[in-house]
PDB file of N, CA, C and O in Angstrom:
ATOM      1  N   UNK A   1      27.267  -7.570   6.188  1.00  0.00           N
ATOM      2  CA  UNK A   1      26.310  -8.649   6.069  1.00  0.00           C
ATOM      3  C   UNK A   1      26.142  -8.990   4.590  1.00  0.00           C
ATOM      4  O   UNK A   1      26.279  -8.100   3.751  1.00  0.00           O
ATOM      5  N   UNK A   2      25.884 -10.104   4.277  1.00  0.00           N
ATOM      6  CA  UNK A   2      26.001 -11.000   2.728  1.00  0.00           C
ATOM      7  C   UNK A   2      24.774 -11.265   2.393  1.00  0.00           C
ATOM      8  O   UNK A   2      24.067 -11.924   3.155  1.00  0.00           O
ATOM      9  N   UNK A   3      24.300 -10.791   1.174  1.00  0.00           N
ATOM     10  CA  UNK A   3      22.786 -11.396   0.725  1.00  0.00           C
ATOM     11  C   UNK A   3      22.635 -12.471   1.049  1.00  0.00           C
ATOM     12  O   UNK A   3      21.492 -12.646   1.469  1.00  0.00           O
ATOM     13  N   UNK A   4      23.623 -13.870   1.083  1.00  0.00           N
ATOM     14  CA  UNK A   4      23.439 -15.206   1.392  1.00  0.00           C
ATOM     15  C   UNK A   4      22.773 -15.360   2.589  1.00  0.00           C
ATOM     16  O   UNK A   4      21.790 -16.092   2.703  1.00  0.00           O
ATOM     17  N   UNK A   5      23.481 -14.397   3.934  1.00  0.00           N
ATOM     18  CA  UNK A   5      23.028 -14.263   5.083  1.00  0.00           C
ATOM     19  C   UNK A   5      21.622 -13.790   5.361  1.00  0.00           C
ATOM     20  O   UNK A   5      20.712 -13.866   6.187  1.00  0.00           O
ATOM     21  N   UNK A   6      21.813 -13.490   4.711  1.00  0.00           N
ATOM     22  CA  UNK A   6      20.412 -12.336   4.986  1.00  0.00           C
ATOM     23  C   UNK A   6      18.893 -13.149   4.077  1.00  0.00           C
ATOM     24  O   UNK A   6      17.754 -13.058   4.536  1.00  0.00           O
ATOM     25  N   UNK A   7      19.240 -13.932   2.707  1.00  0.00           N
ATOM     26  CA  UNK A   7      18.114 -14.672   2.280  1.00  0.00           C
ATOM     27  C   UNK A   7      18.175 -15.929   3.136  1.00  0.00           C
ATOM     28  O   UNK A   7      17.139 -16.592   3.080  1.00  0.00           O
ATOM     29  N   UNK A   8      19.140 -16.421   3.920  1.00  0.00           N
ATOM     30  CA  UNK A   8      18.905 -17.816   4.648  1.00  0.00           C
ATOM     31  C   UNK A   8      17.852 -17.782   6.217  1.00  0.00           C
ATOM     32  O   UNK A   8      17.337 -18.701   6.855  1.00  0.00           O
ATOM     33  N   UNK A   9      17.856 -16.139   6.439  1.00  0.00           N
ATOM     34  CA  UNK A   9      16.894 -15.712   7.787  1.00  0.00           C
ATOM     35  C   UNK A   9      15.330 -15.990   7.426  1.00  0.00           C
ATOM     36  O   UNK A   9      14.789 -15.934   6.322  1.00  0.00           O
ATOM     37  N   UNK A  10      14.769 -16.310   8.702  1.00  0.00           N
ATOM     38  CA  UNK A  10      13.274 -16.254   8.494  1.00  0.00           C
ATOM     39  C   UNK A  10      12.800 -14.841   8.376  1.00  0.00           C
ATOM     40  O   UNK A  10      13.467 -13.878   8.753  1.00  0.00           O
ATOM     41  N   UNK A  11      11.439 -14.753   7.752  1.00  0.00           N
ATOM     42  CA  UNK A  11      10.630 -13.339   8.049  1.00  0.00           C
ATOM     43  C   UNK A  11      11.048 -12.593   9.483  1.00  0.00           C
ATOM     44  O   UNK A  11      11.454 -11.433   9.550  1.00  0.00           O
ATOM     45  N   UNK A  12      10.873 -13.456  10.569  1.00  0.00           N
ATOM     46  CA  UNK A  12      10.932 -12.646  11.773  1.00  0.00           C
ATOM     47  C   UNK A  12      12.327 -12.462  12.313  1.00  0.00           C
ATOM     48  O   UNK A  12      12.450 -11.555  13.136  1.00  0.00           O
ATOM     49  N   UNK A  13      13.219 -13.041  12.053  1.00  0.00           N
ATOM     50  CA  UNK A  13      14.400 -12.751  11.736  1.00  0.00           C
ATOM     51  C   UNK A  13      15.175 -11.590  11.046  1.00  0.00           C
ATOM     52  O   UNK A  13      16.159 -11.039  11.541  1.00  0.00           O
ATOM     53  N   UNK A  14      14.615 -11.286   9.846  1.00  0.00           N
ATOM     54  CA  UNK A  14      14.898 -10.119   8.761  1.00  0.00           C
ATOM     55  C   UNK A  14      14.104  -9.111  10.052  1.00  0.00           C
ATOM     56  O   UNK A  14      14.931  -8.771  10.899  1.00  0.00           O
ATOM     57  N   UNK A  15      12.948  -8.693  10.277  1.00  0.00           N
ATOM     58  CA  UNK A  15      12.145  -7.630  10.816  1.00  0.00           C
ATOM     59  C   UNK A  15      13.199  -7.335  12.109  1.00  0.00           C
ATOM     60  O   UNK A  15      13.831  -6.287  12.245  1.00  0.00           O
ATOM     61  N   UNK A  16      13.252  -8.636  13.136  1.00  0.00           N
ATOM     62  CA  UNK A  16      14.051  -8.280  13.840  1.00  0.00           C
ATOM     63  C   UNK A  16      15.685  -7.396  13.612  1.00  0.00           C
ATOM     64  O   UNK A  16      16.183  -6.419  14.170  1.00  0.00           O
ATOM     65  N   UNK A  17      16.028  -8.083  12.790  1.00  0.00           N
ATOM     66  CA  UNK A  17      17.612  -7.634  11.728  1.00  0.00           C
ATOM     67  C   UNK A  17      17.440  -5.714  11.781  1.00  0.00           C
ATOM     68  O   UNK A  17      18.186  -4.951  12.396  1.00  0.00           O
ATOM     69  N   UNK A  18      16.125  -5.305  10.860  1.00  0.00           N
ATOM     70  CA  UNK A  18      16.181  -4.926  10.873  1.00  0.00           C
ATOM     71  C   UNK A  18      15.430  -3.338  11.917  1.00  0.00           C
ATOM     72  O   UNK A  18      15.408  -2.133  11.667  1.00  0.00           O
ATOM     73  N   UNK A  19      15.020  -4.007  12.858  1.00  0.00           N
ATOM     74  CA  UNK A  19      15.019  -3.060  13.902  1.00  0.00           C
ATOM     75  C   UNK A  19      16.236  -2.811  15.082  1.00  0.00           C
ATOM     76  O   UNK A  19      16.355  -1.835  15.823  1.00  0.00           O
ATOM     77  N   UNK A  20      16.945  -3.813  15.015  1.00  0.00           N
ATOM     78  CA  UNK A  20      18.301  -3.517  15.100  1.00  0.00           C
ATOM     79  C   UNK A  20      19.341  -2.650  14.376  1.00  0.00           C
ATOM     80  O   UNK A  20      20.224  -1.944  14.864  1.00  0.00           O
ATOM     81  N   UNK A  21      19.132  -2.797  13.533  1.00  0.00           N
ATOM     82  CA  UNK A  21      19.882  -2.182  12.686  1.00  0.00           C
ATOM     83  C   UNK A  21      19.233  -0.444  12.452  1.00  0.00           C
ATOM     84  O   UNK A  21      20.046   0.435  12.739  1.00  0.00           O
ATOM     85  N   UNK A  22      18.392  -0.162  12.152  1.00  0.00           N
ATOM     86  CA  UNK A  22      17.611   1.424  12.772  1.00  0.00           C
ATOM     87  C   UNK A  22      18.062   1.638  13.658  1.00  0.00           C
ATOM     88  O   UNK A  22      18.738   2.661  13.547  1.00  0.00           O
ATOM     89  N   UNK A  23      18.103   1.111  14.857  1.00  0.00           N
ATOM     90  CA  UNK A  23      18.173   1.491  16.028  1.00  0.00           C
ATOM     91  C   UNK A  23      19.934   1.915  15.991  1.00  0.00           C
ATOM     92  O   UNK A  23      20.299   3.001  16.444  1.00  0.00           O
ATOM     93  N   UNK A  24      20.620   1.229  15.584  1.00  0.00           N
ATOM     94  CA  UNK A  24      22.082   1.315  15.173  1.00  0.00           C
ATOM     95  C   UNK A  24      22.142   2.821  14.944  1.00  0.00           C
ATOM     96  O   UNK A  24      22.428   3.787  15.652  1.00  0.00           O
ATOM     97  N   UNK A  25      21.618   2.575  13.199  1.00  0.00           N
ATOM     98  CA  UNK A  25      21.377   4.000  12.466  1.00  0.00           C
ATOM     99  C   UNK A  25      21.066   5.618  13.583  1.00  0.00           C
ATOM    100  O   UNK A  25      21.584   6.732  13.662  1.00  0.00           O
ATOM    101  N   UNK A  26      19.942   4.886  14.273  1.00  0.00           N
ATOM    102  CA  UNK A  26      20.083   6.486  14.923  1.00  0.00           C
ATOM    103  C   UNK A  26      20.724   7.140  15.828  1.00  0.00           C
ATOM    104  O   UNK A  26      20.724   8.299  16.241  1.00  0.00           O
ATOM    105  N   UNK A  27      21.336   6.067  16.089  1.00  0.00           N
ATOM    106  CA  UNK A  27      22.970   6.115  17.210  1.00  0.00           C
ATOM    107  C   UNK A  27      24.116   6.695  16.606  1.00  0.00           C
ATOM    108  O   UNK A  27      24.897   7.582  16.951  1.00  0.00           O
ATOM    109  N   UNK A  28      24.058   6.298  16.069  1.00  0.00           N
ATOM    110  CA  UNK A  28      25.049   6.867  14.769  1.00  0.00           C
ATOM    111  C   UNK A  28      24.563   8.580  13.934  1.00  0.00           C
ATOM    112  O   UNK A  28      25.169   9.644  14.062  1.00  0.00           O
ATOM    113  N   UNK A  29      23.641   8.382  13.332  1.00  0.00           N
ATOM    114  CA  UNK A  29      23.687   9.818  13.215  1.00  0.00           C
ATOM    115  C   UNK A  29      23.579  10.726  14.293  1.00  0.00           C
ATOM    116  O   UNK A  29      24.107  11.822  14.106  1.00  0.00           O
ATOM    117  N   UNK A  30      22.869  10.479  15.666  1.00  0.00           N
ATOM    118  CA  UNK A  30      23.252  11.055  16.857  1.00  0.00           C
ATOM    119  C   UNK A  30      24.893  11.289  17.021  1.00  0.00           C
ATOM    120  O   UNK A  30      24.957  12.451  17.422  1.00  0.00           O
ATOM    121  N   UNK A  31      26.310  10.757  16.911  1.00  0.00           N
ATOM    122  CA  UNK A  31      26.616  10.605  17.674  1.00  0.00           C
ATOM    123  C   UNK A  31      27.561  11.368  16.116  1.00  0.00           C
ATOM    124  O   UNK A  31      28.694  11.737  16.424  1.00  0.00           O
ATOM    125  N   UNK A  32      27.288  11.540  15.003  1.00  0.00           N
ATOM    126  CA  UNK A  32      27.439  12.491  14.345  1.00  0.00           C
ATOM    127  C   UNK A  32      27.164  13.602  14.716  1.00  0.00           C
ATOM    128  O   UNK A  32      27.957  14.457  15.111  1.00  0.00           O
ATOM    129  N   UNK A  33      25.933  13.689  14.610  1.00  0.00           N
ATOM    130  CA  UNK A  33      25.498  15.151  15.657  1.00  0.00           C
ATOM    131  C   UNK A  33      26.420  15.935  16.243  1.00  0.00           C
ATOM    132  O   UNK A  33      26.694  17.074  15.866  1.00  0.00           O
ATOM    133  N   UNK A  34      26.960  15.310  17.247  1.00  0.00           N
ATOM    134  CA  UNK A  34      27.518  15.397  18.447  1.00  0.00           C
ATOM    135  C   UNK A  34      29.285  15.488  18.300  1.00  0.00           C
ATOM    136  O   UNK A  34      30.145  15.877  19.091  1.00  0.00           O
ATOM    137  N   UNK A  35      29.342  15.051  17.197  1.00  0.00           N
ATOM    138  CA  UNK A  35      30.847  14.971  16.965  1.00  0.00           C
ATOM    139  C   UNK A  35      31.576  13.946  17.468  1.00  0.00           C
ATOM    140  O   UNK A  35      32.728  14.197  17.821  1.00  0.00           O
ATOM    141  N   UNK A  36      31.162  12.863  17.575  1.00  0.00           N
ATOM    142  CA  UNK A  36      31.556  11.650  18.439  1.00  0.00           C
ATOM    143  C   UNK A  36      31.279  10.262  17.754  1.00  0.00           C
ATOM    144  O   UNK A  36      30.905   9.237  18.324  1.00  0.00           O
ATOM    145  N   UNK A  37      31.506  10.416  16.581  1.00  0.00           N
ATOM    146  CA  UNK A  37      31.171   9.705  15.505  1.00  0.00           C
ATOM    147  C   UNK A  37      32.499   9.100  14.959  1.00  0.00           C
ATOM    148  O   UNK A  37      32.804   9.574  13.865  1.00  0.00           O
ATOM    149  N   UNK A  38      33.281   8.258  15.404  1.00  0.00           N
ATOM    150  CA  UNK A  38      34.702   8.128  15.041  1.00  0.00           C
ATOM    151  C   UNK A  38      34.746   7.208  13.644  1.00  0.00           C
ATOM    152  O   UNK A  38      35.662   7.367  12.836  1.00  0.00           O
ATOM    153  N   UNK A  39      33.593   6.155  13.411  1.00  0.00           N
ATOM    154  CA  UNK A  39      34.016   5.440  12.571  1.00  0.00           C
ATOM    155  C   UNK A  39      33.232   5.812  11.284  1.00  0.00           C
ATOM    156  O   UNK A  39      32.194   5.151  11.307  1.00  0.00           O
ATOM    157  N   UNK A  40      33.268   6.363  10.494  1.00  0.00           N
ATOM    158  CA  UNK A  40      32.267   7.004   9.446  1.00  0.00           C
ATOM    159  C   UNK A  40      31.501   6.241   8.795  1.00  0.00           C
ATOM    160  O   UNK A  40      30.279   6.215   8.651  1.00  0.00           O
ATOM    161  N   UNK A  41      32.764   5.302   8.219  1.00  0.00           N
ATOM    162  CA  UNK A  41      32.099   4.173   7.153  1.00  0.00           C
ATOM    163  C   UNK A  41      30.695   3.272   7.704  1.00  0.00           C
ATOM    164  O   UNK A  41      30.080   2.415   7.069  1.00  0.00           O
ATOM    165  N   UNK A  42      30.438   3.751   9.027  1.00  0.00           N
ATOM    166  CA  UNK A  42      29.657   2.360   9.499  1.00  0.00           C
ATOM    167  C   UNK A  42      28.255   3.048   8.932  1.00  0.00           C
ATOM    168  O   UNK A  42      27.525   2.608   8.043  1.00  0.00           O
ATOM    169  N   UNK A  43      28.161   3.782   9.404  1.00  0.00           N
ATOM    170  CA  UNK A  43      26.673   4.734   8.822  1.00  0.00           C
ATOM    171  C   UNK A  43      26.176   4.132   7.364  1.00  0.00           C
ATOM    172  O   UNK A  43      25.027   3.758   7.131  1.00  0.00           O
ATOM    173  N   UNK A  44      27.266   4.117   6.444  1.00  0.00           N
ATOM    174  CA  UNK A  44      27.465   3.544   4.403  1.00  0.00           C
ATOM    175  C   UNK A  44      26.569   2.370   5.242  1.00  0.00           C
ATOM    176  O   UNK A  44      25.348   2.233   5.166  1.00  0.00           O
ATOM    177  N   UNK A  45      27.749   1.352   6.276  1.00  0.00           N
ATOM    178  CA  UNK A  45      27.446   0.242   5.957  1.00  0.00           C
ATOM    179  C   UNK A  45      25.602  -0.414   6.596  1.00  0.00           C
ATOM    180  O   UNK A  45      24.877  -1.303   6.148  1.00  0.00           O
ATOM    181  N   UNK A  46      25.495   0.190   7.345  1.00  0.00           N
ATOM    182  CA  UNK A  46      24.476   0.414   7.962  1.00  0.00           C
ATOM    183  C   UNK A  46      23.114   0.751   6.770  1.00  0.00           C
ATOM    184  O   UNK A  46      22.168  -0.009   6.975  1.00  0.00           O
ATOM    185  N   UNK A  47      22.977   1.335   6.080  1.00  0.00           N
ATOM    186  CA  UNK A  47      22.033   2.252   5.148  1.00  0.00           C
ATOM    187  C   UNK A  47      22.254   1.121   4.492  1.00  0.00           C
ATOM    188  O   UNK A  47      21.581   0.231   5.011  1.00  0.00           O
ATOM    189  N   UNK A  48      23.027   0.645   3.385  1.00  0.00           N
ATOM    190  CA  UNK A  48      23.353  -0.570   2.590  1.00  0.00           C
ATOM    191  C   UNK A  48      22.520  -1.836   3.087  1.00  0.00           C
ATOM    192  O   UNK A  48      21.967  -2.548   2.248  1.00  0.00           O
ATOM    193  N   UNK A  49      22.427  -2.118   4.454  1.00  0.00           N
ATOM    194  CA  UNK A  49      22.325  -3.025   5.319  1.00  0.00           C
ATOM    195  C   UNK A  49      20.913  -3.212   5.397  1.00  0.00           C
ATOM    196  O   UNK A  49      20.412  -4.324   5.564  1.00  0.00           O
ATOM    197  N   UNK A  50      20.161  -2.001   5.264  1.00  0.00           N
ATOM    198  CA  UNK A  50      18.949  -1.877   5.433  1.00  0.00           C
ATOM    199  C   UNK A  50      18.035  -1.987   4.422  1.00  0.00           C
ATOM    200  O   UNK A  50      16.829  -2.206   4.542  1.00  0.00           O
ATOM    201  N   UNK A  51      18.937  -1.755   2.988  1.00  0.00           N
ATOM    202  CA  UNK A  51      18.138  -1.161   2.228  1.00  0.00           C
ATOM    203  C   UNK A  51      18.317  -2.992   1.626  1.00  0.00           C
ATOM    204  O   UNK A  51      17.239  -3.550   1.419  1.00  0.00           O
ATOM    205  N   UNK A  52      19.061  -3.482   1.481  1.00  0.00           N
ATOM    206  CA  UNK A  52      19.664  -5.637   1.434  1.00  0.00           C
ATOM    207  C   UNK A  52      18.177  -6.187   2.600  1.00  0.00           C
ATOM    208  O   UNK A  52      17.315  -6.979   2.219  1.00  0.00           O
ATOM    209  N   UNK A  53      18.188  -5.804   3.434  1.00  0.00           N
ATOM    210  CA  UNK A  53      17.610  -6.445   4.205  1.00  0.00           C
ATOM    211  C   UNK A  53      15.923  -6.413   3.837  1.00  0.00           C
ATOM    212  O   UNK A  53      15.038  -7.264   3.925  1.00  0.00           O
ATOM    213  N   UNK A  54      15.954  -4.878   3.344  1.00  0.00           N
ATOM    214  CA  UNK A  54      13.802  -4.661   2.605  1.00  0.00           C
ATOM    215  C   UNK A  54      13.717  -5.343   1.703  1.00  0.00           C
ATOM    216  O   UNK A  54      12.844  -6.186   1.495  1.00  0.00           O
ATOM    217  N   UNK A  55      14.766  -5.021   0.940  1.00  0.00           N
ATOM    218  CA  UNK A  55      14.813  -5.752  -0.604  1.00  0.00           C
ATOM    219  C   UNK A  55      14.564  -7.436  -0.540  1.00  0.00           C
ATOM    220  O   UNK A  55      13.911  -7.955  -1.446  1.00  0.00           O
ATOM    221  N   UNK A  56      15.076  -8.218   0.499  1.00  0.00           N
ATOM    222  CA  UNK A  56      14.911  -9.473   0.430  1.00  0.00           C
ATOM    223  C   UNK A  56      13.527  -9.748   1.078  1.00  0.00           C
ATOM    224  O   UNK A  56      12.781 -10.583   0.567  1.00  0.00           O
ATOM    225  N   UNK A  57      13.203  -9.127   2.087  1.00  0.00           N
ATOM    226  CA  UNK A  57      11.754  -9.490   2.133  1.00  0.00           C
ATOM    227  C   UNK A  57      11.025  -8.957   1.515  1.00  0.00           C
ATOM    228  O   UNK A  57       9.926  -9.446   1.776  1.00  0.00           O
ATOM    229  N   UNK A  58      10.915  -8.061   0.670  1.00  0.00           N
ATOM    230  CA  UNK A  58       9.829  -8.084  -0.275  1.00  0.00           C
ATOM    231  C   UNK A  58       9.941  -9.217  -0.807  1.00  0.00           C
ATOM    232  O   UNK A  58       9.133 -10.146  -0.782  1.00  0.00           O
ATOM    233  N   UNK A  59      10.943  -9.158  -1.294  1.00  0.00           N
ATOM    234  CA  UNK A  59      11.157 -10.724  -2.704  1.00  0.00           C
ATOM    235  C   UNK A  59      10.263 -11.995  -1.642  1.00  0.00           C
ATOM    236  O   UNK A  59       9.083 -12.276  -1.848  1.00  0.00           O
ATOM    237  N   UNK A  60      10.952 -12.521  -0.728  1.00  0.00           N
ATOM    238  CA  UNK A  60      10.225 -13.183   0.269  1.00  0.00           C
ATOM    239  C   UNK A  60       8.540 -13.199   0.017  1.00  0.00           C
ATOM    240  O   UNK A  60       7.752 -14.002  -0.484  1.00  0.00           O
ATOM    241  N   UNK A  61       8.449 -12.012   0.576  1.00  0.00           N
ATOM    242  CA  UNK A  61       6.784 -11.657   0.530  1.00  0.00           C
ATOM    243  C   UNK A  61       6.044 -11.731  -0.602  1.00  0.00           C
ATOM    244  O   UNK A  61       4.839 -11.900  -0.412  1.00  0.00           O
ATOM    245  N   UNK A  62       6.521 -11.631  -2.061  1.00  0.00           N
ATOM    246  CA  UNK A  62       6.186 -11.698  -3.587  1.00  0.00           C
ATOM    247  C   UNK A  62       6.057 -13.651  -3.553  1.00  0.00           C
ATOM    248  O   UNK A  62       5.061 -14.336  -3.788  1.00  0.00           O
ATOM    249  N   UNK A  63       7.340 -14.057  -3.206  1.00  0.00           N
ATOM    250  CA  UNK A  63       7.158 -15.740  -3.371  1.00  0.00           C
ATOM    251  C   UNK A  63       5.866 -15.999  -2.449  1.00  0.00           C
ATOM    252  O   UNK A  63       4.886 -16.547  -2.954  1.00  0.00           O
ATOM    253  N   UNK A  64       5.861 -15.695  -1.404  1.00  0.00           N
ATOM    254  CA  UNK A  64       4.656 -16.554  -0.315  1.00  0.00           C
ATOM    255  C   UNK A  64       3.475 -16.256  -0.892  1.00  0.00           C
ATOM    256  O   UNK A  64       2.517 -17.029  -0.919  1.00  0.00           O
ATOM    257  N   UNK A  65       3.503 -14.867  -1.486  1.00  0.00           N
ATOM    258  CA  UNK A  65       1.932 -14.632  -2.371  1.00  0.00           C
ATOM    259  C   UNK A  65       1.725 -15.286  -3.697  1.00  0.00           C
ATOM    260  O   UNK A  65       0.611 -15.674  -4.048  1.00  0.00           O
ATOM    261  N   UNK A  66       3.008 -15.433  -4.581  1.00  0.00           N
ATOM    262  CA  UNK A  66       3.100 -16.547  -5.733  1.00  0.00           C
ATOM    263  C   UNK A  66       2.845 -17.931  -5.585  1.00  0.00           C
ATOM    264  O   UNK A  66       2.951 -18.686  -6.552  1.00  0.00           O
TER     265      UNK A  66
END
C-alpha cells in the first residue's frame, strides 16, 4: 500500500484499513505459531502498513484541529 493511497482515504476508511489489517496481523503471527506461515515477508509488510496508516491519521487529525 502507497502513502498516496492511504492519504486519498477518508477517516473511516483509514480506521476501517486498519482493523483489517490487525486482524491480518494476528493471523499471521498465529499461523507462525503454528508453523504454517509460508510467506514471511507479509508480516514486514503488514507492520509497515500499520504503522503508514497511524501516521497519516494523526497528520489528518492535527489538520482538522488546525
Amino acid at each position: 500500500m502507497k502513502a498516496a493511497d492511504v492519504r486519498a482515504m477518508s477517516v473511516d476508511q483509514l480506521n476501517d484499513e486498519l482493523a483489517k489489517l490487525k486482524k491480518e496481523q494476528f493471523n499471521l503471527r498465529f499461523q507462525g505459531a503454528t508453523g504454517q506461515l509460508e510467506k514471511t515477508s507479509r508480516v514486514r509488510e503488514i507492520r509497515r502498513d500499520v504503522a503508514r496508516i497511524k501516521t497519516i491519521a494523526r497528520q489528518k487529525a492535527a489538520e482538522a484541529k488546525a
